[in-house]
DODREN-492703 format. One line per 2 residues: their letters; for each residue x, y, z of N, C-alpha, C, O. Coordinates in steps of 0.2 Angstrom, whole numbers. Example, Ala and Ser with C-alpha at 12.3 -4.5 7.8 and 13.67 -1.06 7.14 Angstrom:
% DODREN-492703
as = 66/-28/39/62/-22/39/66/-16/39/71/-17/42 | 64/-11/35/68/-5/36/64/0/39/67/6/40
% end
This chain:
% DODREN-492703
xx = -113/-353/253/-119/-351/249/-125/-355/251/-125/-361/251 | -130/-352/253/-135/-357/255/-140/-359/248/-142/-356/244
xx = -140/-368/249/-146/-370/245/-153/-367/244/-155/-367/238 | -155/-363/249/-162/-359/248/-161/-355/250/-158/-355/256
xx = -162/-347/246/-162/-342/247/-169/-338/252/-175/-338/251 | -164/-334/257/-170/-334/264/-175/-328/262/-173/-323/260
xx = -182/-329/262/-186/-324/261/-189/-318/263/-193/-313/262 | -184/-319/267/-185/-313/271/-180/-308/272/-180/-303/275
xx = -174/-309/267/-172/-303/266/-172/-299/260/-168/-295/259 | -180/-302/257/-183/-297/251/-190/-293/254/-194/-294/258
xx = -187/-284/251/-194/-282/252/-201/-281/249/-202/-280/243 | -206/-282/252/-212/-285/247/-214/-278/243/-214/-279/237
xx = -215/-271/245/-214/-265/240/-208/-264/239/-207/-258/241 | -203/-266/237/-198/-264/234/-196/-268/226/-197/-274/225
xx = -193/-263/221/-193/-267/215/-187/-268/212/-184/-263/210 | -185/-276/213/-178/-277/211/-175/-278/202/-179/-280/198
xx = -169/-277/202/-167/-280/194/-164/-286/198/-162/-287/204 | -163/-289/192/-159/-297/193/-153/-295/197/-150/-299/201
xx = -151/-291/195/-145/-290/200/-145/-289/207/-143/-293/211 | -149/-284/209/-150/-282/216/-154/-289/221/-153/-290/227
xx = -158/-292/216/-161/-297/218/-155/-303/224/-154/-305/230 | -152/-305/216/-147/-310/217/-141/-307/226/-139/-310/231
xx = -141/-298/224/-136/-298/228/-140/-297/238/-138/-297/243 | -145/-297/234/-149/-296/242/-153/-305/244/-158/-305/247
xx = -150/-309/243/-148/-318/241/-144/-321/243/-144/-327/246 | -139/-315/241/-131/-321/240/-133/-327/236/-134/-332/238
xx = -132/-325/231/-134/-330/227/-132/-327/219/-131/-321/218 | -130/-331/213/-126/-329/207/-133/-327/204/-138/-330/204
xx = -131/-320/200/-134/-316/197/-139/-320/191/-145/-319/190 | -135/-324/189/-136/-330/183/-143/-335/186/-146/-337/181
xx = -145/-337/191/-149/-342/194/-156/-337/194/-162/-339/193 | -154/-331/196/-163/-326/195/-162/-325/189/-167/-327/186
xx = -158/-324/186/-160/-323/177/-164/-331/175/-170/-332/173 | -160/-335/177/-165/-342/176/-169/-344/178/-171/-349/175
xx = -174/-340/183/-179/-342/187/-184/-339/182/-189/-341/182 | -183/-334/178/-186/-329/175/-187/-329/165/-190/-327/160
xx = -182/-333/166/-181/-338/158/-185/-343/159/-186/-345/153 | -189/-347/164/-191/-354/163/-198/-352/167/-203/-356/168
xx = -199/-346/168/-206/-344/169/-207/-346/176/-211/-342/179 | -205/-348/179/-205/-348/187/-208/-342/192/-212/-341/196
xx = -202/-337/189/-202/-330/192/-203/-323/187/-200/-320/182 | -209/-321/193/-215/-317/186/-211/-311/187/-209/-309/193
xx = -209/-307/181/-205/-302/182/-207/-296/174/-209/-299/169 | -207/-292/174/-207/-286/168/-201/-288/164/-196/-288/167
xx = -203/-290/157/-197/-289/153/-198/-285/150/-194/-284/146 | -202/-281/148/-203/-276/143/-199/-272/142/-199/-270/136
xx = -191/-270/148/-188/-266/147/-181/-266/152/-181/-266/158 | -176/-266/149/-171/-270/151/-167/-263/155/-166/-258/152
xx = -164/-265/164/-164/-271/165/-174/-275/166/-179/-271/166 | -174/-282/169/-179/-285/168/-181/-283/175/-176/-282/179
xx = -188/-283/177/-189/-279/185/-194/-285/188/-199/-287/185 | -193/-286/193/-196/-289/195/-199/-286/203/-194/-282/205
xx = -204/-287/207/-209/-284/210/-205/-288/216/-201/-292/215 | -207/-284/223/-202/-289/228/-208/-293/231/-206/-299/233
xx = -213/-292/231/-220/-297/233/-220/-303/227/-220/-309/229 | -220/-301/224/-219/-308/218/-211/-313/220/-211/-320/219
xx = -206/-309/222/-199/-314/225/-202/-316/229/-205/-321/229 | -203/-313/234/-204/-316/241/-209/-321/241/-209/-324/245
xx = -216/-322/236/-220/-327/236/-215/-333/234/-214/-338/237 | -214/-332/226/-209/-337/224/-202/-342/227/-201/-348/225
xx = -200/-339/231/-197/-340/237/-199/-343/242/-196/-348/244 | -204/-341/244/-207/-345/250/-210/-351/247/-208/-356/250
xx = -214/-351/241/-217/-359/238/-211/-364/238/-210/-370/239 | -207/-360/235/-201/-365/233/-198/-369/241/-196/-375/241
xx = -197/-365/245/-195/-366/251/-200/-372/254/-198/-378/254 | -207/-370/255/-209/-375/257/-211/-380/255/-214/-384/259
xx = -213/-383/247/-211/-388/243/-207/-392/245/-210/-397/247 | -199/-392/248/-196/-398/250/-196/-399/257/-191/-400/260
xx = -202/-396/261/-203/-399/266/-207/-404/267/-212/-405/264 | -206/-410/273/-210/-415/273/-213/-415/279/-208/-415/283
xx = -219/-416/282/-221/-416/288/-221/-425/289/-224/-429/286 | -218/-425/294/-217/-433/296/-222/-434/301/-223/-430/305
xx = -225/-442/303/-228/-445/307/-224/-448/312/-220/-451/309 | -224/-449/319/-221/-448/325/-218/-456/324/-213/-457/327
xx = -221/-462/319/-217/-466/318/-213/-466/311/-211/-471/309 | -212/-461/309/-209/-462/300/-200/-458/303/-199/-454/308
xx = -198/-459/301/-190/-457/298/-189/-456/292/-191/-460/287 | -185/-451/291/-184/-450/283/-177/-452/282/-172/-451/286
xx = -178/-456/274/-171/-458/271/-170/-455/267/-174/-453/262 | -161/-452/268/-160/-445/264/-159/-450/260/-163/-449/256
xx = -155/-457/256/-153/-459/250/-163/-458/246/-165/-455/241 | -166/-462/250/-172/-462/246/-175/-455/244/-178/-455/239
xx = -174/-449/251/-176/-443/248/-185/-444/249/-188/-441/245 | -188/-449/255/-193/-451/258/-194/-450/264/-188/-450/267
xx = -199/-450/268/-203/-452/274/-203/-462/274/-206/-465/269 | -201/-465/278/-203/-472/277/-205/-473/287/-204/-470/293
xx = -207/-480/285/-207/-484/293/-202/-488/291/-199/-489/286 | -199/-490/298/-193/-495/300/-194/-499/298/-200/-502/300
xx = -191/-504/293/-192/-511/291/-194/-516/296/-189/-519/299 | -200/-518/298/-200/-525/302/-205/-520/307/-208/-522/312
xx = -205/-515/306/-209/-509/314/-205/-510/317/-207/-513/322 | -199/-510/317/-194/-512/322/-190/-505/323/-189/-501/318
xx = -188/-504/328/-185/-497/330/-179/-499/336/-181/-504/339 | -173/-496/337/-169/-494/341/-169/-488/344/-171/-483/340
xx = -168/-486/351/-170/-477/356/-164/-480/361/-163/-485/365 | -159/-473/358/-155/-472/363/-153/-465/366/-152/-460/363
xx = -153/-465/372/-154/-457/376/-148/-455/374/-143/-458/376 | -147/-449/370/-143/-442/372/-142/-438/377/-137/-437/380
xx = -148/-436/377/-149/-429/384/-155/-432/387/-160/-436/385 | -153/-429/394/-160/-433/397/-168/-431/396/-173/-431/401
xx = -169/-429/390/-175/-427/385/-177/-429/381/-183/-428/380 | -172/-432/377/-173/-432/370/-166/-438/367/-160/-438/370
xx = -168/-443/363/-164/-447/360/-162/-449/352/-164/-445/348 | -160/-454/351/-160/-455/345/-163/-461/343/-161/-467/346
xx = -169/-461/338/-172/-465/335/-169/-469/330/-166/-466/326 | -168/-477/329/-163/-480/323/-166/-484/321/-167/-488/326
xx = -169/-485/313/-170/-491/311/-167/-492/305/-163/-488/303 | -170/-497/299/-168/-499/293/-172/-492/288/-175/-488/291
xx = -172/-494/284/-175/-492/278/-178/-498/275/-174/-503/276 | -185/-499/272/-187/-506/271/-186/-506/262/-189/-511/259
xx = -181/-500/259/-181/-498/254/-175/-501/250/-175/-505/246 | -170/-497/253/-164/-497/250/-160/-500/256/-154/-500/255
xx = -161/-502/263/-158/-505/267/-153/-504/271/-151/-508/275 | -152/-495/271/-149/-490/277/-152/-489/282/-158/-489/284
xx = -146/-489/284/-148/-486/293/-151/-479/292/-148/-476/288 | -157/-476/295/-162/-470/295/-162/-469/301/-164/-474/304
xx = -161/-462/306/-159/-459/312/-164/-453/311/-166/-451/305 | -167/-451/319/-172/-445/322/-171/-445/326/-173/-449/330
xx = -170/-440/328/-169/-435/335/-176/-436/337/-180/-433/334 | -178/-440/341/-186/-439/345/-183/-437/353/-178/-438/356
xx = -191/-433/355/-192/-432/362/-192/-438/365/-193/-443/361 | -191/-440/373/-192/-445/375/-198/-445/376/-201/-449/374
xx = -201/-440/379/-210/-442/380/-215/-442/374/-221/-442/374 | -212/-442/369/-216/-446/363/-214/-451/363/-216/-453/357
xx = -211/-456/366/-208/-464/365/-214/-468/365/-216/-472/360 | -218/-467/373/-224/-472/371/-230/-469/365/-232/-474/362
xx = -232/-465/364/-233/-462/357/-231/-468/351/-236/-470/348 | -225/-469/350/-221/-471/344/-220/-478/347/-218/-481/343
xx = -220/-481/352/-222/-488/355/-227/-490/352/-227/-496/350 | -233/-486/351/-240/-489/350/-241/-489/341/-246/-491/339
xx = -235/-488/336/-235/-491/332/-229/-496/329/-228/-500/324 | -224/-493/334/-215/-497/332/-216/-502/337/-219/-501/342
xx = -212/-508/336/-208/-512/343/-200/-508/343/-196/-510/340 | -201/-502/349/-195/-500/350/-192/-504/356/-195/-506/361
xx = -184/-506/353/-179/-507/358/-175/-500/361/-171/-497/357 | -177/-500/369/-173/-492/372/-165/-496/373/-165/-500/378
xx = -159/-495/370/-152/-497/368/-150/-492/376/-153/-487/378 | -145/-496/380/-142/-492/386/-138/-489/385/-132/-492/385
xx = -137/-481/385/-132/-476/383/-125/-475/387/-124/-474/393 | -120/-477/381/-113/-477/379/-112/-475/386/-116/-470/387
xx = -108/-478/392/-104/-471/395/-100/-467/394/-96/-468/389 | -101/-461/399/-93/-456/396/-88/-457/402/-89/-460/408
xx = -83/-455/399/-78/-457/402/-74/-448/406/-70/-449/410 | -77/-442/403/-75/-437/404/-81/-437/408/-86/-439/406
xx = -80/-433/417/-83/-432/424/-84/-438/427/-89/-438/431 | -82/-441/427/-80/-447/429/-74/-446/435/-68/-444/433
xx = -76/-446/442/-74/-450/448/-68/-452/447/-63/-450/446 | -70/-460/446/-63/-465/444/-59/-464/437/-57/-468/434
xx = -58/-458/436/-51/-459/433/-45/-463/432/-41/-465/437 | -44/-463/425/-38/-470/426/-33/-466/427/-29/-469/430
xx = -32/-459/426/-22/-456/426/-21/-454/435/-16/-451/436 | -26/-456/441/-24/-454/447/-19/-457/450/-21/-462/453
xx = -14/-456/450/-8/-459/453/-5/-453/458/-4/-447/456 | -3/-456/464/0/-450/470/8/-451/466/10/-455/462
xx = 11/-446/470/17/-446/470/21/-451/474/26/-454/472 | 19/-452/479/23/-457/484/20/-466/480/24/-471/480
xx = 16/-466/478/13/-472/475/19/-473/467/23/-478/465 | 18/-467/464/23/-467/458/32/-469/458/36/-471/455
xx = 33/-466/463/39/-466/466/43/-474/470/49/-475/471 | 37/-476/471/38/-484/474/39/-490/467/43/-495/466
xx = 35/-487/462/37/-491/456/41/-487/450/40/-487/444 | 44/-483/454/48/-480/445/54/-483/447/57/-481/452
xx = 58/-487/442/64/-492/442/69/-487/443/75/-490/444 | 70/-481/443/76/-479/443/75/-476/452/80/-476/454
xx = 71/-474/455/71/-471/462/71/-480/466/73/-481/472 | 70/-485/463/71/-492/468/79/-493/469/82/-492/465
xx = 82/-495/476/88/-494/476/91/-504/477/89/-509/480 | 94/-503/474/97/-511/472/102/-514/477/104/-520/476
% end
């Protein structure tokens, strides 16, 4: 079930009852009855079922939606415990490459003392240099496409050290 229900699968000339609402949502019936109990969401009670207008969901819905969005500044990271935008404790940053585009940003929280991570582009780095002291960390190797595999053994090499083919 999704946390926020998508707005775009309400139509704006269309008028729904609490039911039709919730099931054009996915969402329990009981949560639009609630939306419309706490005045939230403007609907006709005059006459039961209660009707709500579909330009009136779909605005309520969209406000709602972009309320918990945060536009973040190219040095802030967001700490989910704090439910915040912060700077790295100290303007200190860690940048370790994933893809060769794009990395991962790591520093402290200067709040609560967690580690707080962001996917950044690499060519925003110098960008976010000019307000962090980023350290670029050197990316983990993989071991999968890799050449020098350790399991490469011939058969005639296997054969020289298996105790049971050496003859005594």
């Amino acid at each position: 079930m999704p946390k926020k229900p998508d707005p775009r699968r309400i139509k704006k000339h269309r008028v729904y009852t609490a039911f039709e609402a919730a099931e054009a949502l996915s969402i329990h019936t009981q949560t639009v009855l609630r939306w419309i109990k706490a005045g939230a969401l403007e609907a006709d009670r005059s006459c039961r079922p209660w009707l709500i207008e579909g330009h009136a969901l779909k605005q309520f819905l969209e406000v709602r939606r972009s309320a918990g969005k945060c536009r973040l500044r190219l040095e802030q990271i967001f700490c989910l415990p704090c439910r915040a935008p912060r700077v790295p404790d100290g303007r200190m940053a860690d940048f370790q490459l994933k893809t060769p585009t794009t990395g991962m940003l790591t520093g402290l929280c200067p709040e609560c003392g967690r580690l707080i991570h962001k996917r950044t582009r690499r060519g925003d780095l110098d960008e976010i240099r000019a307000h962090l002291d980023v350290t670029i960390q050197k990316a983990e190797p993989r071991i999968v496409g890799s050449d020098a595999a350790f399991g490469r053994v011939t058969f005639s090499q296997e054969a020289a050290g298996n105790a049971k083919t050496q003859v005594r």
